[in-house]
matplotlib code that plots the C-alpha trace (Angstrom):
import matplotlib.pyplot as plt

x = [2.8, -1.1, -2.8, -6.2, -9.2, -11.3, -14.6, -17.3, -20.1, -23.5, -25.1, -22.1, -18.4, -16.5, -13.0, -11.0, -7.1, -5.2, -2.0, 0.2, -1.0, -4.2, -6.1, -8.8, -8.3, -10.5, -12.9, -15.9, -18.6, -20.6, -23.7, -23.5, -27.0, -27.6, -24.2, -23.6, -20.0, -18.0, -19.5, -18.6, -15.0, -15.2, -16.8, -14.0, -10.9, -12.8, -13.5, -9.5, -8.3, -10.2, -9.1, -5.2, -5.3, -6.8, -4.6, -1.1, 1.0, -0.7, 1.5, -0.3, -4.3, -6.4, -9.4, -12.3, -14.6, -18.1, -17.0, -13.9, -10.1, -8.4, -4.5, -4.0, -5.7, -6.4, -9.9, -12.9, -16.4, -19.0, -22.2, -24.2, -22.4, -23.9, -21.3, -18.4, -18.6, -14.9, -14.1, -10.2, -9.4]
y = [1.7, 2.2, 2.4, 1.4, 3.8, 2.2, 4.8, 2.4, 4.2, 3.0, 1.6, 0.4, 0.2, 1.8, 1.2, 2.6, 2.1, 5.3, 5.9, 7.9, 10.9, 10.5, 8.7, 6.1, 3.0, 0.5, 1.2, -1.1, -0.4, -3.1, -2.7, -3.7, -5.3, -5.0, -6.5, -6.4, -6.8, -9.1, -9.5, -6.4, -7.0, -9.6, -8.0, -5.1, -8.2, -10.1, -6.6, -5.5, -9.3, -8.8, -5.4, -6.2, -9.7, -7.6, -4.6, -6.2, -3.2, -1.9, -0.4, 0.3, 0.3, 3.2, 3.0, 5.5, 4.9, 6.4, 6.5, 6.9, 5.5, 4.6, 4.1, 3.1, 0.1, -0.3, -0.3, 1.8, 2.7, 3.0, 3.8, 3.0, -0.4, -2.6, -4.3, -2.0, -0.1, -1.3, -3.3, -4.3, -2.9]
z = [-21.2, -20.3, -17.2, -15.7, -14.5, -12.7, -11.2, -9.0, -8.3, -6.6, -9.5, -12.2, -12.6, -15.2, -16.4, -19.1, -20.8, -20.9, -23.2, -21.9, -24.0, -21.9, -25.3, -24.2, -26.3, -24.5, -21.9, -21.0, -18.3, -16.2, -13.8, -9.9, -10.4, -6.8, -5.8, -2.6, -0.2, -1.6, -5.1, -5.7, -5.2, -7.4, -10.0, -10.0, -10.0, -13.0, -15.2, -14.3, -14.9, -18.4, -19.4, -18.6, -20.8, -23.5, -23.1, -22.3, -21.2, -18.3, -15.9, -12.8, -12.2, -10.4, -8.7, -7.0, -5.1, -3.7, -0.1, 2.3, 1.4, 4.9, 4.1, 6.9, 6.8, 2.9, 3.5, 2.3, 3.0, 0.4, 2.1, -0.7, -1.6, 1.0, 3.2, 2.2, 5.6, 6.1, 2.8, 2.0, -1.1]

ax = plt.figure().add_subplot(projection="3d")
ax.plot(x, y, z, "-o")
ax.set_aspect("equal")
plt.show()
């Protein structure tokens, strides 16, 4: 089984496929483009849609963000991804 890293930062999104030994064997990096709210969302479901129909044994996905996680809610802010001041991850 592999997993998903996902790291979104203010100006591009990142994601890799991990083995378990920690070996990268896809990875694939995408820029915001000033995307804003929910384009950004978007952007992060289409790039992990992509990367688990290429890499079929993915066992769980992991994401960061620039910003605040509130479990509570399963939202975050990202102050410098407009309109993520309290987005549902």
């Amino acid at each position: 089984m592999s997993v998903i890293g996902v790291d979104l930062g203010g100006t591009k999104l990142a994601l890799a496929v991990f083995e378990k030994d920690g070996r990268i064997i896809d990875r694939k990096t995408s820029p915001l483009e000033n995307r804003e709210g929910e384009d950004v969302g978007k952007l992060i479901v289409s790039e992990v849609q992509q990367m688990i129909s290429s890499n079929k044994e993915i066992s769980s996905v992991g994401i960061c963000v620039p910003g605040i996680y509130y479990a509570d809610t399963g939202c975050v802010w990202a102050p410098n991804i407009s309109g993520w001041d309290n987005y549902p991850l």
